[in-house]
N, CA, C and O atoms as a MOPAC input file, in Angstrom:
PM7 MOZYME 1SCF
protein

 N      0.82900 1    -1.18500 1     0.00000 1
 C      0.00000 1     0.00000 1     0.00000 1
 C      0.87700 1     1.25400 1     0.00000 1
 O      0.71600 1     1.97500 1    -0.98500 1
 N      1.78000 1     1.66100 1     0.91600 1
 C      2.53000 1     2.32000 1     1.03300 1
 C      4.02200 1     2.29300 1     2.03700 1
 O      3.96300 1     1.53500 1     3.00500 1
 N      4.89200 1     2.81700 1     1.90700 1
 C      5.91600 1     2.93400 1     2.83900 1
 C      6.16100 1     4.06400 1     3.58100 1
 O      6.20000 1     5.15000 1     3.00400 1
 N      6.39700 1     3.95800 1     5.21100 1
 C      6.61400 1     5.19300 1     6.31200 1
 C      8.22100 1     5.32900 1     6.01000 1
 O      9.13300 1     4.53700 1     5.77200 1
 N      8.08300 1     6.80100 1     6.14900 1
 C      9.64700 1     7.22400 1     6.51200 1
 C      9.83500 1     7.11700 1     7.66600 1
 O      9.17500 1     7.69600 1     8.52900 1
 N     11.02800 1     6.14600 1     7.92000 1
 C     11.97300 1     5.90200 1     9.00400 1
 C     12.46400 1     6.69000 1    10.02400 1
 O     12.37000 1     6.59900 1    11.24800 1
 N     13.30300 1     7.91600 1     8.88900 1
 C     14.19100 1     8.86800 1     9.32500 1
 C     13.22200 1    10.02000 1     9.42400 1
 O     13.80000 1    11.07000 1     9.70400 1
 N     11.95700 1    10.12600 1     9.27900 1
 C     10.88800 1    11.44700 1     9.41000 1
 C     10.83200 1    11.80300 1    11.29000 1
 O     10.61000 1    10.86500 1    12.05500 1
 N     10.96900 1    12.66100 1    11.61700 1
 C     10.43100 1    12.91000 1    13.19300 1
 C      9.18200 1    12.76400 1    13.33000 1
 O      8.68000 1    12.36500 1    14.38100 1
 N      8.57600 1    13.04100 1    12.37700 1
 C      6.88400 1    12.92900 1    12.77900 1
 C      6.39800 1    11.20300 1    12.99200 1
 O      6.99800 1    10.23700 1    12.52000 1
 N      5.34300 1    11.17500 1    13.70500 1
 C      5.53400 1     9.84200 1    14.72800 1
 C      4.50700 1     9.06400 1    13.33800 1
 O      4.07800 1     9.92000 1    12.56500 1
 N      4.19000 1     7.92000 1    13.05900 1
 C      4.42300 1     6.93800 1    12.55700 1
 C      2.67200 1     6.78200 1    12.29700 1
 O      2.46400 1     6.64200 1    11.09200 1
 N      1.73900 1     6.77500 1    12.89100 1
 C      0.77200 1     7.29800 1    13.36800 1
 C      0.28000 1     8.38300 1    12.19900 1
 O     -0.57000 1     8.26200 1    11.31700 1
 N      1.13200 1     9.46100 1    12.54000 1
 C      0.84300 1    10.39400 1    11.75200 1
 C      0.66600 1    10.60900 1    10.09600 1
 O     -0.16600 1    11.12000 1     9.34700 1
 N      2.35900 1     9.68900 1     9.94200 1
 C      2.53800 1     9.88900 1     8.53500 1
 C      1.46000 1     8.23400 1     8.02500 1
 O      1.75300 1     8.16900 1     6.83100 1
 N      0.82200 1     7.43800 1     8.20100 1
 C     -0.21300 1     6.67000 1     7.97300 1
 C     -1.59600 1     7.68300 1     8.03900 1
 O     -2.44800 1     7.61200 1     7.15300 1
 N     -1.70700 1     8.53000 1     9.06700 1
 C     -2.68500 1     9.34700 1     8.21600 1
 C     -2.74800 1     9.97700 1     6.94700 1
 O     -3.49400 1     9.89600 1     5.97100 1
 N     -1.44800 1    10.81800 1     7.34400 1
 C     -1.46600 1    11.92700 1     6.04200 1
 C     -1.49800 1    11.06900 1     4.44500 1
 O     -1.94400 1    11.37500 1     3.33900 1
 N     -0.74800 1     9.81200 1     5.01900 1
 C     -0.68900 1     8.62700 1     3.56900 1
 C     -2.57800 1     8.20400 1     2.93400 1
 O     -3.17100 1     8.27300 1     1.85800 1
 N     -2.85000 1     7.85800 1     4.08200 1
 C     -4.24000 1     7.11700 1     4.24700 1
 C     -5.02300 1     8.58000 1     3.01700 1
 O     -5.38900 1     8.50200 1     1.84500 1
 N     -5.01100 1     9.37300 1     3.67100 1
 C     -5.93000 1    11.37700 1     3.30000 1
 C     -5.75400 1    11.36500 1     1.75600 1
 O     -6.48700 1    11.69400 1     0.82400 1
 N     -4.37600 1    10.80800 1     1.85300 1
 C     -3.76200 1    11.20500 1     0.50100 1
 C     -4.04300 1    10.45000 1    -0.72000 1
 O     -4.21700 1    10.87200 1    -1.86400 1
 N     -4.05400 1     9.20900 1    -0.24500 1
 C     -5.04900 1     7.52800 1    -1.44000 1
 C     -6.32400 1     8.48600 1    -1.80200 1
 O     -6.74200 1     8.85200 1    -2.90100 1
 N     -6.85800 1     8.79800 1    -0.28300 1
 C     -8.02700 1     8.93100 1    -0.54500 1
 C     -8.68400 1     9.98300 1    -0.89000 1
 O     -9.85500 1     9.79700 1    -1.22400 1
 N     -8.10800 1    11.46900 1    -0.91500 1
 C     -8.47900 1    12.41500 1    -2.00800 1
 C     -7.71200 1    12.27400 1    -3.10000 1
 O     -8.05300 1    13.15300 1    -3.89200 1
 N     -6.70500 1    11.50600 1    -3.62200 1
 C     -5.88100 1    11.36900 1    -4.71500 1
 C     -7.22500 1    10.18500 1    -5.89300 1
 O     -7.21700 1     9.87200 1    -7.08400 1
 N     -7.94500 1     9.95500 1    -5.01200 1
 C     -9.21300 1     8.85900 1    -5.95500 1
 C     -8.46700 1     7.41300 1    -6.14200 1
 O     -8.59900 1     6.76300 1    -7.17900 1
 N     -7.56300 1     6.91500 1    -4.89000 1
 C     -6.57400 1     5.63400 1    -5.52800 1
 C     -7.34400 1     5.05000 1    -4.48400 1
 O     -6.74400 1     3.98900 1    -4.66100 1
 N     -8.24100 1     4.73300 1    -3.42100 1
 C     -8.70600 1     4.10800 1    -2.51100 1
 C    -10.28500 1     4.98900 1    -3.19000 1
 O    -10.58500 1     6.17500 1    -3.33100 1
 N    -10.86400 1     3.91500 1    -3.42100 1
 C    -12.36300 1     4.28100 1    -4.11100 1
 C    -13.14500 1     4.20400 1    -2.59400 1
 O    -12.63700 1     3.60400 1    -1.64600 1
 N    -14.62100 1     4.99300 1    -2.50200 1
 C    -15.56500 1     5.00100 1    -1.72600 1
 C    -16.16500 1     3.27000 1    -1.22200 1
 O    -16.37200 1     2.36300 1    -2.02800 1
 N    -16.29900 1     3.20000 1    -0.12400 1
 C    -16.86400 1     2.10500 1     0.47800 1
 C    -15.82200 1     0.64600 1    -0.11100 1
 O    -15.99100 1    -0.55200 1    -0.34000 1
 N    -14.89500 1     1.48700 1    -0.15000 1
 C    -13.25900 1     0.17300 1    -0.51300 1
 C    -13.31000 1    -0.84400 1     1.02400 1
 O    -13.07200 1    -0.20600 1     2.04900 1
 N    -13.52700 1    -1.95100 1     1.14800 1
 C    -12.80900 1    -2.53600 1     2.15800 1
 C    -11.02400 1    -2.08200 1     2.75500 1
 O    -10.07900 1    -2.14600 1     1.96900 1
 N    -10.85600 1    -1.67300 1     4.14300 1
 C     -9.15100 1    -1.67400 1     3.97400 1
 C     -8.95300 1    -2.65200 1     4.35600 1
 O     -9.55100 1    -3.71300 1     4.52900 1
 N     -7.51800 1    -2.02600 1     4.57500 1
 C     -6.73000 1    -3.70500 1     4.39300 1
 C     -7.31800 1    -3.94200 1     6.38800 1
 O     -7.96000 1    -3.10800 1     7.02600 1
 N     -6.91900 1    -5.03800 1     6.80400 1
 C     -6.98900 1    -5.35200 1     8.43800 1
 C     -5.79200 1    -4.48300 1     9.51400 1
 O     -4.56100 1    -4.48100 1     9.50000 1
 N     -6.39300 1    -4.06700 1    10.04300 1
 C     -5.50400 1    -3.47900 1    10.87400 1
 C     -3.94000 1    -4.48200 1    10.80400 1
 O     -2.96200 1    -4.08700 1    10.17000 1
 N     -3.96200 1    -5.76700 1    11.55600 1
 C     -2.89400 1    -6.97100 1    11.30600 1
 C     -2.29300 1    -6.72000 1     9.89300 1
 O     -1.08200 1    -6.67000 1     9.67900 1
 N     -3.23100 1    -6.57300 1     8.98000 1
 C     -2.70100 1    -7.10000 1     7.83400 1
 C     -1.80300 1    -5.55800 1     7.77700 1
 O     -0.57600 1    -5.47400 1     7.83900 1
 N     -2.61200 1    -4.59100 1     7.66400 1
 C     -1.82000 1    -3.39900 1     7.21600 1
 C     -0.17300 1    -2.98900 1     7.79100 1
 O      0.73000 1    -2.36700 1     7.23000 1
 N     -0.26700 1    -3.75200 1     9.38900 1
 C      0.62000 1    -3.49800 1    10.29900 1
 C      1.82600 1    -4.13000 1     9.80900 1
 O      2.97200 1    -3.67900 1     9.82100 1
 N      1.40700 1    -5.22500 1     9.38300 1
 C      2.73800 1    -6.32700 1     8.97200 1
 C      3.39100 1    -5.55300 1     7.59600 1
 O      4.53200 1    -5.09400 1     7.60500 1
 N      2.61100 1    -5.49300 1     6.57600 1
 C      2.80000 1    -5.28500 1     5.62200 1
 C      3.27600 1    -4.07500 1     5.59100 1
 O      3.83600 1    -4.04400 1     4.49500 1
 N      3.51400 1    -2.37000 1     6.40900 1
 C      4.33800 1    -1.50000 1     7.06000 1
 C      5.47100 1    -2.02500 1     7.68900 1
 O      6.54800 1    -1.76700 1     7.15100 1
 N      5.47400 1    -2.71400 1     8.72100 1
 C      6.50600 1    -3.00300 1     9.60200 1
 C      6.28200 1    -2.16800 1    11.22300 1
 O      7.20800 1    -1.89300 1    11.98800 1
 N      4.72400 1    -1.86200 1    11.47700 1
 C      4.02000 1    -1.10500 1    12.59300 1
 C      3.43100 1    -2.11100 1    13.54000 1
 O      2.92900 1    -3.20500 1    13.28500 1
 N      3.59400 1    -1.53500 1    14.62700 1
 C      2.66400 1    -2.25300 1    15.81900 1
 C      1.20800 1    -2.34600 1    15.34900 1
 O      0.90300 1    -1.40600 1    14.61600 1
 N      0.03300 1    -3.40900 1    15.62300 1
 C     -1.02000 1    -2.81100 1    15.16100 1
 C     -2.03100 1    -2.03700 1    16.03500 1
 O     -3.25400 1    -2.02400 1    15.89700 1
 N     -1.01800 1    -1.16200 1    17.29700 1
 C     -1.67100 1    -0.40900 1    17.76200 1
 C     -1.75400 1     0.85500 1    17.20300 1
 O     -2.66200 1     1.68300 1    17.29000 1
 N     -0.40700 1     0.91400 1    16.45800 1
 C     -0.26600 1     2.23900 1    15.63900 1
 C     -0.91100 1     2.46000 1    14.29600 1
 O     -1.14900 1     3.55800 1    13.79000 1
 N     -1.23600 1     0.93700 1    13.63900 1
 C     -2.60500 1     1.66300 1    12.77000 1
 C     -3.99400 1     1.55300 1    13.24200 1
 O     -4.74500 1     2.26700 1    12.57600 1
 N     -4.66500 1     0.79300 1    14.31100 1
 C     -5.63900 1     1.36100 1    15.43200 1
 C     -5.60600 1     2.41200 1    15.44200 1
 O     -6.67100 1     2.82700 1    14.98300 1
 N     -4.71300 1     3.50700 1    15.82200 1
 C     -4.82100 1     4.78100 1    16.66000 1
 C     -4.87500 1     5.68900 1    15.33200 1
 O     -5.22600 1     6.86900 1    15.32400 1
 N     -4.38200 1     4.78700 1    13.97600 1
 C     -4.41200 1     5.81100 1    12.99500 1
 C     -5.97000 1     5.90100 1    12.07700 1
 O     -6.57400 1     6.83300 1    11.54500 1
 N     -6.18800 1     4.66900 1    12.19300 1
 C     -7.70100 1     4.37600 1    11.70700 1
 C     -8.92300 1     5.18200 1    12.81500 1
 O     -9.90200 1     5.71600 1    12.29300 1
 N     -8.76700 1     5.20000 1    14.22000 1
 C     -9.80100 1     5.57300 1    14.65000 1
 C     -9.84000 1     7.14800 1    14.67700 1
 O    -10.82700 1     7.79400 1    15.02800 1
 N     -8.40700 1     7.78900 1    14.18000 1
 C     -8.18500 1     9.03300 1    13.67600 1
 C     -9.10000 1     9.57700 1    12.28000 1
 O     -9.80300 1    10.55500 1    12.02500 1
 N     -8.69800 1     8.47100 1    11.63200 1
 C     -9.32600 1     8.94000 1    10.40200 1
 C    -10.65100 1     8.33000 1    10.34500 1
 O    -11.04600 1     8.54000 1     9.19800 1
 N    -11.32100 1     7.84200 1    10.83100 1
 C    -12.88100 1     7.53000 1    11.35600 1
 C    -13.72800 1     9.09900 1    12.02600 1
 O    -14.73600 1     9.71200 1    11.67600 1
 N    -12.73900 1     9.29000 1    13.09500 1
 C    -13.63800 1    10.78100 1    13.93600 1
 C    -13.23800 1    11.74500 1    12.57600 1
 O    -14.02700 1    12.63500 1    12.25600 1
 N    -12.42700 1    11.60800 1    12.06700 1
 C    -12.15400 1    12.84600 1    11.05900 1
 C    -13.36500 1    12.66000 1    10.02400 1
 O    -14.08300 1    13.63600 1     9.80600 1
 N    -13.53500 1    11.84700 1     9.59200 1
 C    -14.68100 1    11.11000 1     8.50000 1
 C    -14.23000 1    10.53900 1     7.28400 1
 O    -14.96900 1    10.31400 1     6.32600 1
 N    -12.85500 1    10.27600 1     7.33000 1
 C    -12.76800 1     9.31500 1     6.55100 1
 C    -12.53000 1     8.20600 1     5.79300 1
 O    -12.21000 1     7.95100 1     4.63200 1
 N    -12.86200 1     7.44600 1     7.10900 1
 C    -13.49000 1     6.47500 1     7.22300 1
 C    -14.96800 1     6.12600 1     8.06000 1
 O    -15.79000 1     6.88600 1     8.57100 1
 N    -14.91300 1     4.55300 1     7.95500 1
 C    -16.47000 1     4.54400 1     8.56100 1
 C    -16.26600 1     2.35200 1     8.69600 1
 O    -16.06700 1     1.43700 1     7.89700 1
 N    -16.47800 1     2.48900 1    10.18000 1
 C    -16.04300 1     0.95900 1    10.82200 1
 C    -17.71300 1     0.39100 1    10.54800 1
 O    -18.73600 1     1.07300 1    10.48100 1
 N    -17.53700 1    -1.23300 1    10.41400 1
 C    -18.86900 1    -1.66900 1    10.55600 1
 C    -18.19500 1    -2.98600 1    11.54500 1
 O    -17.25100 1    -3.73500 1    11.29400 1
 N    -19.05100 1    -2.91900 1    12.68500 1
 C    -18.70900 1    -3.97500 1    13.75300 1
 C    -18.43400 1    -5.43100 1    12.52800 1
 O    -18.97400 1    -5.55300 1    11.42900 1
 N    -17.50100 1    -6.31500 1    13.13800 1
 C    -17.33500 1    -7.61900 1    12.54700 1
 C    -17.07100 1    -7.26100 1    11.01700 1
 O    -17.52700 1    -8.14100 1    10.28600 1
 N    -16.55700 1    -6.37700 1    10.43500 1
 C    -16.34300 1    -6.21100 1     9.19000 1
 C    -15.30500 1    -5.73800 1     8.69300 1
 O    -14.68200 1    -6.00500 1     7.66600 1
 N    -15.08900 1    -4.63600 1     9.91600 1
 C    -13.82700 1    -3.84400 1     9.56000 1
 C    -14.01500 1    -2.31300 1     9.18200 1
 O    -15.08300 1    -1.79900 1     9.51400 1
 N    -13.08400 1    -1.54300 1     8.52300 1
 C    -12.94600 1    -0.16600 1     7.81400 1
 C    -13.22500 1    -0.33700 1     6.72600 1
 O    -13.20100 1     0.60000 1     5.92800 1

């Protein structure tokens, strides 16, 4: 999906938002897209999957995204 900068100061968290904002006004992550699993996304970064938790429920209160219990983002 994408790769975090390492050597960036900004925390890890963050730059998975600004990445996430960016698919998704760029039109490369289409409306009502399944994402990937928190697990899955984490591995496939090299992130805790608390740190895309904290980045998903970011971009949920922001609006954009939208969780469905037992389904996912």
């Amino acid at each position: 999906m994408f790769d975090l900068d390492v050597k960036s100061k900004r925390p890890k968290y963050e730059q998975i938002i600004e990445k996430i904002k960016n698919l998704i006004i760029c039109k490369e992550l289409k409306p009502d897209i399944k994402m990937l699993s928190i697990r899955a996304l984490s591995k496939e970064i090299g992130v805790s999957p608390n740190t895309v938790q904290k980045s998903y429920d970011s971009l949920e209160r922001q609006g954009y995204l939208y969780s469905i219990k037992s389904i996912g983002y």
